[in-house]
C-alpha positions in Angstrom: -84.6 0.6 -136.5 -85.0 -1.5 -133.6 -87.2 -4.6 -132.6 -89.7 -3.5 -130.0 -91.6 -5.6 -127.7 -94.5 -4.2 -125.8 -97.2 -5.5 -122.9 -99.7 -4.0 -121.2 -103.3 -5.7 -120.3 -104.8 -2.1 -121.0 -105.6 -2.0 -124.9 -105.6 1.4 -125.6 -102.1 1.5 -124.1 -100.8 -1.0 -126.4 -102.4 0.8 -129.2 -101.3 4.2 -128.3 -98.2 3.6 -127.3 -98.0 0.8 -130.5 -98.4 3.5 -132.9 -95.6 5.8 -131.4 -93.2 3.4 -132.0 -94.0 2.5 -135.9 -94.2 6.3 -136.3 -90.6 6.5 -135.4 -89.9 3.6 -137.5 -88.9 0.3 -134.8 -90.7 -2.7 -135.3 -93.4 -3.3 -132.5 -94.7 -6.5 -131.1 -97.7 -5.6 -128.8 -99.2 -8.1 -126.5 -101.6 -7.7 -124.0 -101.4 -11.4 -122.9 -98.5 -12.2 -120.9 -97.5 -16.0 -121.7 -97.8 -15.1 -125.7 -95.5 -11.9 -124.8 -93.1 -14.7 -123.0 -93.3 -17.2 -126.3 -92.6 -13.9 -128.3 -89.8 -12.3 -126.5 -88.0 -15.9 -126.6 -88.3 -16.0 -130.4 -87.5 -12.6 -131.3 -85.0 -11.5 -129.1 -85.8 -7.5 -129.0 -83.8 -5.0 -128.2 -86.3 -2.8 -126.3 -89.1 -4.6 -124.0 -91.6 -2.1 -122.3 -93.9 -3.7 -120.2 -96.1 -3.3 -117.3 -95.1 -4.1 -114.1 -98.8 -5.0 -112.9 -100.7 -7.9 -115.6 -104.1 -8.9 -114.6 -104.2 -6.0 -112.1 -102.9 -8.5 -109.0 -100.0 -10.2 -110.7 -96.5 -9.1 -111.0 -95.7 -10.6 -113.9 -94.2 -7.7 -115.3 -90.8 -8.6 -113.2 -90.6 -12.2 -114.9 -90.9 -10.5 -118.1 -88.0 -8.0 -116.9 -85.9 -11.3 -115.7 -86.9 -13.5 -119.0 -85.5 -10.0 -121.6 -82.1 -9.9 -119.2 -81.7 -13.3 -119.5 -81.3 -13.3 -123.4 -78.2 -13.4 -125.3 -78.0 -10.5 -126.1 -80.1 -9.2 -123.2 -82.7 -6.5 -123.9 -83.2 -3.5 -122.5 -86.2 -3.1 -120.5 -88.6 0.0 -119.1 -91.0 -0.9 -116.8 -94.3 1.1 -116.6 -97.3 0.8 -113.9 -99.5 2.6 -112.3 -99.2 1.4 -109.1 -95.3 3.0 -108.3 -93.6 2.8 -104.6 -90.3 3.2 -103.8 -89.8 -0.7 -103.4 -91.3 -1.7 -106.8 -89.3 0.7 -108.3 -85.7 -0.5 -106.5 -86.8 -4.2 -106.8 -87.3 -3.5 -110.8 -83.9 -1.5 -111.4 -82.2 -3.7 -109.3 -83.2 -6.7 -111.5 -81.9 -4.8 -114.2 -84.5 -2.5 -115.8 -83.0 0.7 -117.8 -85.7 3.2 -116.6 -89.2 3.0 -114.7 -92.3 5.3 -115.7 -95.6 5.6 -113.7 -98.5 6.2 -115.1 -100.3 8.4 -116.8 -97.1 9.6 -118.2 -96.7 12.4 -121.1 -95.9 11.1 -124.2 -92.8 12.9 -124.6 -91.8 11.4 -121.9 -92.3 7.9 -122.7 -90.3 8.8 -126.4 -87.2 10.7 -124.8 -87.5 7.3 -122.0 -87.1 4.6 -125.7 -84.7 7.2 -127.2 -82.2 7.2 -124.1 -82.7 3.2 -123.7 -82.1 2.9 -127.6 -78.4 4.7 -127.3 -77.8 2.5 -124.1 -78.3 -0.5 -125.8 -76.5 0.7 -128.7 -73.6 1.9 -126.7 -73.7 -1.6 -124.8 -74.1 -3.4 -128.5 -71.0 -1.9 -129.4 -69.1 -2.3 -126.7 -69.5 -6.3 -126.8 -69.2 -6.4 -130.1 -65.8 -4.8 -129.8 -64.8 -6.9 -127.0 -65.5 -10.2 -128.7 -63.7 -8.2 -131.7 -60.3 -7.8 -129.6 -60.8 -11.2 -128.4 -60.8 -12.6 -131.9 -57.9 -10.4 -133.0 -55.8 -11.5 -130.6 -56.5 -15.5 -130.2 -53.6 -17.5 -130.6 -54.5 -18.7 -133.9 -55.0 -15.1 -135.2 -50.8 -14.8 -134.9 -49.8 -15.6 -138.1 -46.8 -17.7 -139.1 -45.9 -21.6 -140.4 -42.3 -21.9 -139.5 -41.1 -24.0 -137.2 -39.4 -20.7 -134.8 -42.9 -18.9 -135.2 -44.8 -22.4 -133.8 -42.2 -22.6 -130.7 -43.2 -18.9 -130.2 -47.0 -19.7 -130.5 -46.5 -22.7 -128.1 -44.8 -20.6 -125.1 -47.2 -17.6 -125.6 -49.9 -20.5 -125.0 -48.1 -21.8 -121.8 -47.7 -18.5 -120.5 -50.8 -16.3 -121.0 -52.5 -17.3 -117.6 -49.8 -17.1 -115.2 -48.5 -13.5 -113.7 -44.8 -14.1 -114.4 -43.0 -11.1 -115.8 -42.4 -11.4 -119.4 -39.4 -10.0 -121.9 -40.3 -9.5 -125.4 -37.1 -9.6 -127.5 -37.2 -8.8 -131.3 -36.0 -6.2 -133.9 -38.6 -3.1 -134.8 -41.5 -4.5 -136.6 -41.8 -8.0 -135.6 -45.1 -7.6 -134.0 -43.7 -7.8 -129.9 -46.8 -5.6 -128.8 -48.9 -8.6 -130.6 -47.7 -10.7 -128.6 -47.9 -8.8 -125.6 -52.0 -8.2 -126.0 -52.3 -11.6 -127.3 -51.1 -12.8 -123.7 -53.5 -10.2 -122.0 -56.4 -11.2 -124.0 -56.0 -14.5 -123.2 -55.5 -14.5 -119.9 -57.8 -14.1 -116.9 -56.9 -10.7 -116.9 -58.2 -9.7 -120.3 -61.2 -7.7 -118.9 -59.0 -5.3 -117.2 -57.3 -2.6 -118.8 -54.1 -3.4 -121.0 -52.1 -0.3 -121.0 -49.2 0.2 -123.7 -46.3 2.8 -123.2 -43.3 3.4 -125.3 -40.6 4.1 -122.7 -38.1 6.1 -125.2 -41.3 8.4 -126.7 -41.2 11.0 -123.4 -38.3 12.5 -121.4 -37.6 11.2 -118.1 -39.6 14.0 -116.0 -42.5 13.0 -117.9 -42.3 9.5 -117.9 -42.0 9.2 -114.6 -44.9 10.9 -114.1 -46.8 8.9 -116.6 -45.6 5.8 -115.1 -46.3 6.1 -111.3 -48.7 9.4 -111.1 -48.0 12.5 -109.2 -49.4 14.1 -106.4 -50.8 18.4 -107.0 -48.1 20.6 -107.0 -44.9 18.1 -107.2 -43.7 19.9 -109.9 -44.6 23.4 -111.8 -47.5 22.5 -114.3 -49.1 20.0 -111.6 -52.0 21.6 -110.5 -54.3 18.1 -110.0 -53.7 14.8 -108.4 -52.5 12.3 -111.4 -53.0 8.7 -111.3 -50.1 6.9 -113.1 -50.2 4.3 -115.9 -49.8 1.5 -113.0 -52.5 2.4 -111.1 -54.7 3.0 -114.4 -54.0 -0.5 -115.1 -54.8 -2.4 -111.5 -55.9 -5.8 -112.0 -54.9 -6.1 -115.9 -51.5 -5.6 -117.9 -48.8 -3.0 -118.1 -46.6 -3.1 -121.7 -43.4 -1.8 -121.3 -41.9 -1.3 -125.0 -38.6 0.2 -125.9 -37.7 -0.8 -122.4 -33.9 -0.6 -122.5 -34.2 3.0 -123.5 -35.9 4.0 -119.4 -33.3 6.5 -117.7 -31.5 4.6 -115.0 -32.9 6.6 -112.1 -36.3 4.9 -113.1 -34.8 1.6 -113.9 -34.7 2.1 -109.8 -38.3 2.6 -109.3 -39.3 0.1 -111.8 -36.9 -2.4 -109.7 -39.4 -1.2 -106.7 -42.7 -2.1 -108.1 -41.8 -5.0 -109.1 -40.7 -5.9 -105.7 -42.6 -4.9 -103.8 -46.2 -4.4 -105.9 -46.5 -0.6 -105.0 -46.5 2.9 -106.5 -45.0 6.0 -105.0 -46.7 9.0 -106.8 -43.7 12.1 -107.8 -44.4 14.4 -104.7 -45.7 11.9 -102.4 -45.3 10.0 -99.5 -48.0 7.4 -99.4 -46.9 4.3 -101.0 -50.6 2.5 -102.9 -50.7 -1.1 -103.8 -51.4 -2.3 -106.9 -52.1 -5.6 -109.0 -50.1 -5.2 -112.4 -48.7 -8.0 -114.2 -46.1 -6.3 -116.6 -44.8 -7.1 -119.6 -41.5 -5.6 -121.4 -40.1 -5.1 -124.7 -36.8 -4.5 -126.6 -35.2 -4.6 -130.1 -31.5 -4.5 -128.1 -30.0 -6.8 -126.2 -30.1 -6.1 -122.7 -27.5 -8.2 -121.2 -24.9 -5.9 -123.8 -26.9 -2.6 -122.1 -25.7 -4.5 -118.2 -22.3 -4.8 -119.7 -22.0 -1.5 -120.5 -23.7 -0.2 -117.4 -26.3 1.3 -119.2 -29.2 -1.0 -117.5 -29.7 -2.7 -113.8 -29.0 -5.9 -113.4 -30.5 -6.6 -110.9 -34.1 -5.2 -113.1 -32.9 -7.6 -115.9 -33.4 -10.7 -114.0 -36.3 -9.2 -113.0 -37.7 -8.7 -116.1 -36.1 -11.6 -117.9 -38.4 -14.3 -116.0 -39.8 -15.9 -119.1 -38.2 -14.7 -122.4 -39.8 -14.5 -125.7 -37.7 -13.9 -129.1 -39.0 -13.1 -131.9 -37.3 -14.4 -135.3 -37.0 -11.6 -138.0 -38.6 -12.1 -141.1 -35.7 -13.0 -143.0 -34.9 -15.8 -141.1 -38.7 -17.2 -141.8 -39.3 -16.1 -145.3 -41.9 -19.1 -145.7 -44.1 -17.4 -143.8 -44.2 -14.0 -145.8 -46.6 -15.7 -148.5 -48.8 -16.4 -145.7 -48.4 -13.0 -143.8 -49.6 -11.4 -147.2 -53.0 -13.7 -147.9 -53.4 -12.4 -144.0 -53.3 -9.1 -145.1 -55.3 -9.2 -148.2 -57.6 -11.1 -146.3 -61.1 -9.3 -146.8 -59.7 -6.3 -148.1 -62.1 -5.0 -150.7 -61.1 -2.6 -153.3 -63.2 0.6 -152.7 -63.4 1.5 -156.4 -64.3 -1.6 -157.9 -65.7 -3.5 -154.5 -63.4 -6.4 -155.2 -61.4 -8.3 -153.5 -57.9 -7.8 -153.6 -55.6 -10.7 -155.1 -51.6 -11.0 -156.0 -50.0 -12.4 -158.5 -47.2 -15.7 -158.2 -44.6 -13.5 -159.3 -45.5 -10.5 -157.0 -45.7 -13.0 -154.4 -42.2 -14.6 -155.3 -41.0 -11.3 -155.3 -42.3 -10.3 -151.7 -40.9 -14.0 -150.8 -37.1 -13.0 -151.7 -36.9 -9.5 -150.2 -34.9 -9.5 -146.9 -37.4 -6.7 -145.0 -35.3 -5.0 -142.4 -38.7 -3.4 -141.1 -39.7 -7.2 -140.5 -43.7 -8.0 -140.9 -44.6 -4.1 -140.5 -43.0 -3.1 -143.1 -44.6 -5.8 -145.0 -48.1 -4.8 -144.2 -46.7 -1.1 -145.4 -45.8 -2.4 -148.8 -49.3 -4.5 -149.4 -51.2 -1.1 -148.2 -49.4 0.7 -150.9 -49.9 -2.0 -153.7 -53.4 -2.4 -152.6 -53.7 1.7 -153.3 -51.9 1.5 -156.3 -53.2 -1.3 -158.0 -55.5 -1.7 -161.2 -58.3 -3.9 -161.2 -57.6 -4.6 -157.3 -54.8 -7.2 -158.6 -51.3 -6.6 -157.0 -48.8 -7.4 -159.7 -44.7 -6.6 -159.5 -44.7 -3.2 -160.4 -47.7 -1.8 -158.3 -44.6 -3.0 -155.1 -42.6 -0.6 -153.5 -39.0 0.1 -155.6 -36.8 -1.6 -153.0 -39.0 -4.5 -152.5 -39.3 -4.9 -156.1 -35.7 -4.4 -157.5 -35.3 -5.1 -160.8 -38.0 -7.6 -161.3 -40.0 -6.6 -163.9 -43.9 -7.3 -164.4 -45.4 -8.9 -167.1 -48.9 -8.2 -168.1 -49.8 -12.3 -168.2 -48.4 -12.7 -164.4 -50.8 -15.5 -162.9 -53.2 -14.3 -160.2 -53.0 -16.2 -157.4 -56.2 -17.5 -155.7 -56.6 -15.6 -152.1 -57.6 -18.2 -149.4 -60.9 -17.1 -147.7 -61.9 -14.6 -149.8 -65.6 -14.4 -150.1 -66.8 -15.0 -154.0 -68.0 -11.6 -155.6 -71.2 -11.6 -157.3 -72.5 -8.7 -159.5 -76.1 -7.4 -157.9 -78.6 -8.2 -160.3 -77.1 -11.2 -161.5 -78.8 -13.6 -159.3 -81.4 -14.7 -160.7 -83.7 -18.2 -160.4 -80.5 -18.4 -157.5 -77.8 -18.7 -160.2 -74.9 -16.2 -159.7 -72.6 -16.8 -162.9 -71.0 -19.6 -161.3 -69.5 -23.1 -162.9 -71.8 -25.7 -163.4 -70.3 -27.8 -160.4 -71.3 -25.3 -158.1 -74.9 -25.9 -159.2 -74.6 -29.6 -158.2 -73.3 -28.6 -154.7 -75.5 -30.3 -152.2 -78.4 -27.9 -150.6 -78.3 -26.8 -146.9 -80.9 -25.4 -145.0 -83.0 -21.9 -146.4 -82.4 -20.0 -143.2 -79.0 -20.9 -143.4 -78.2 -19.8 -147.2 -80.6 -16.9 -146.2 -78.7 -16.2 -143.0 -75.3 -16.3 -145.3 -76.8 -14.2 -148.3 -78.0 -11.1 -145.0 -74.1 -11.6 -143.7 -72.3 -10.7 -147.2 -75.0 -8.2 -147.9 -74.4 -6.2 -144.7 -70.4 -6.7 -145.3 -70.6 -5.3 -148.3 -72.6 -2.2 -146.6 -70.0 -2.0 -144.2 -67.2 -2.1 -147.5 -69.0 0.4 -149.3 -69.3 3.0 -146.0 -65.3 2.3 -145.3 -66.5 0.5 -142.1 -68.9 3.2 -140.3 -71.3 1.6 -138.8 -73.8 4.6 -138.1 -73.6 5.2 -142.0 -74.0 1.2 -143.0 -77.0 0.5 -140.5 -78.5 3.6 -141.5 -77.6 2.3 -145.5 -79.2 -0.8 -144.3 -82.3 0.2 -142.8 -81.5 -1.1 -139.1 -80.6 0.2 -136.1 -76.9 0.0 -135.2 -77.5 -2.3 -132.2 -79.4 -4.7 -135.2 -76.1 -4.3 -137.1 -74.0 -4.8 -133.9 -75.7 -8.1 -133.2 -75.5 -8.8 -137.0 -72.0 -9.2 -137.0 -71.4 -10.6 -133.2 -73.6 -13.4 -134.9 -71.3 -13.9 -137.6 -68.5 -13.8 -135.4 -70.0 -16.8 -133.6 -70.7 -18.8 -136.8 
């Protein structure tokens, strides 16, 4: 459950309200002094802070508590409580931040449904940061994964070009990650808060994707009985991905042309031209310049589009890079039915190393899902590969496990006792680090190993845990920053 910290300079409040909370389970901190509440809310960072607005009857020191709990990384959420309400306190304390405002007396119904609501905000907000910094970390530069020299050139211009608002042409066959790229250069950019919207021009007919596209206004067409906003004003102030984009119809190829232009949208069945702030990016796995040969694409919307091109190299032509695509993949993968890690063996690698993959790095990750799920002992091995990846290689039981970089070492529960875990005497005579930081490394694996053992749901491996999910949200964001 959650960490609680409470003040109030009436006693029986703090013990009333004190026992409410450890009878639904949260931690409590109660104070009735406000500078030991102040050392206390710096040391234990709590997720909840109720506190009066009104210390020492004449003092509002409730507000610097309020301004201290925001100010935290990550801040808490705060109710405020008094008995002297107005309308001003009450503005001046939500404006500064606080979740909810009670005045007493107060039922106590009230006061639990009050924690309960400002529990699920700060869970809701936990997550949502959590998952930020998540997408953040997936799509850093050094999260795109590749050693050859044509993979490094790519990695450089993505790095030159993330921040600017030049147009950008993804070229590459199917597979080769081109929408990776494309949220790799929104998440590092200054638009990465903003919304990053993906279509896939060739999925819908033309009617419909011009619709999507550039919205429509009630009754343009039969079916539209509402207003529609399109995809480019859904994405105002972030990123547009336009894959498959030599497949658009020509007549919008034309309105495309138009936004780019001139940096407005013309709903279907309206007038009113709106402006908006895209910066778009575009994909293909055909070469456009044959499509403006053939008269199958504008031009005049190539150049457009073609400001700063990025091609990506097939995997055949970088086949040093599929041992180190498949670590990536194997990567903290944990074997549900035997909660180990997965490893491959040299020959399986070998194997994976020679095959041509006309489905490029996609069809790579495919083939390690499906040796991952058909594997014994959670070791990949030449047979447990798909048929046309493996040929005729054959597998031999002795094939040599390869070691999988960054894989966390598995230790049986039970087995550590007196702090030894099974391991090789030279690991005893590692040097010593810190207790809170062994201790802080022991809570991290043990909660990863919730989250394996729950198939990632969080709800299930906080409550498996004993925490609230906001406790196990700010787990992980810590390990993230380790």
């Amino acid at each position: 459950m959650a960490k609680v910290l409470l003040i109030d300079d009436e006693v029986t409040m703090v013990q009333m309200v004190t026992e409410l909370l450890r009878r639904e389970g949260h931690e409590v901190f109660p104070f009735s002094n406000f500078r030991d509440a102040m050392e206390t809310l710096d040391s234990q960072k709590p997720e909840l802070v109720i506190t009066d607005l009104y210390l020492d009857k004449t003092r509002t020191h409730g507000l610097e508590i309020l301004e201290k709990a925001r100010s935290l990384n990550p801040p808490s959420t705060v109710i405020m409580i008094t008995a002297y309400a107005t309308i001003e306190t009450a503005v001046d304390a939500m404006k500064k931040g606080a979740f909810d405002y009670l005045e007493k007396p107060f039922k106590v119904d009230d006061l639990r449904l009050c924690i309960r609501r400002a529990l699920s905000y700060n869970d809701a907000i936990s997550e949502n940061v959590y998952l930020r910094k998540q997408l953040k970390k997936k799509y850093q530069f050094n999260q795109l994964i590749g050693n050859s020299p044509q993979m490094q050139g790519v990695f450089k211009m993505i790095e030159r070009v993330a921040d600017n608002d030049s147009t950008i042409l993804i070229l590459g066959e199917s597979g080769t990650g081109k929408e990776l790229v494309a949220r790799a250069l929104h998440f590092n950019s200054r638009r990465q808060f903003a919304p990053f919207i993906p279509i896939n021009c060739s999925a819908l007919p033309e009617n419909l994707l011009e619709s999507e596209l550039f919205g429509h206004a009630k009754g343009a067409f039969t079916g539209a009985i509402n207003d529609k906003k399109g995809l480019f004003s859904e994405a105002d102030g972030g990123t547009i991905f336009l894959d498959e984009i030599g497949s658009m119809p020509p007549v919008l190829q034309s309105r495309l042309l138009r936004v780019l232009q001139e940096r407005e949208v013309r709903r279907v069945g309206d007038n009113v031209a709106v402006s908006v702030n895209v910066r778009v990016l575009a994909a293909t796995n055909e070469p456009l310049e044959q499509r403006v040969k053939e008269g199958g694409f504008r031009e005049d919307l190539y150049y457009r589009l073609n400001v700063i091109p990025i091609t990506l190299p097939p995997l055949r032509e970088r086949r040093e890079d599929v041992p180190v695509l498949t670590m990536h993949f194997l990567r903290d993968k944990v074997d549900s039915r035997t909660g180990k890690m997965f490893q491959i063996t040299r020959k399986a690698l070998d194997v994976l190393a020679a095959h041509d993959w006309p489905g490029n790095v996609r069809e790579l990750e495919n083939a390690i899902e499906r040796a991952c799920a058909l594997c014994e002992n959670a070791v990949i091995k030449v047979a447990d590969l798909p048929p046309a990846v493996a040929g005729k290689a054959t597998s031999d039981a002795t094939e040599e496990v390869v070691e999988t970089p960054s894989a966390a070492p598995q230790t049986t529960p039970g087995l550590a006792i007196g702090g030894q875990t099974g391991g090789s005497h030279a690991s005893m005579n590692q040097p010593l680090g810190a207790l809170k930081d062994y201790l802080r490394e022991q809570e991290l694996t043990y909660v990863n190993r919730a989250l394996a053992q729950t198939g990632g749901d969080k709800e299930k491996a906080a409550e498996l845990l004993g925490v609230s999910v906001a406790t196990l949200y700010r787990k992980l964001a810590e390990e993230e920053g380790s």
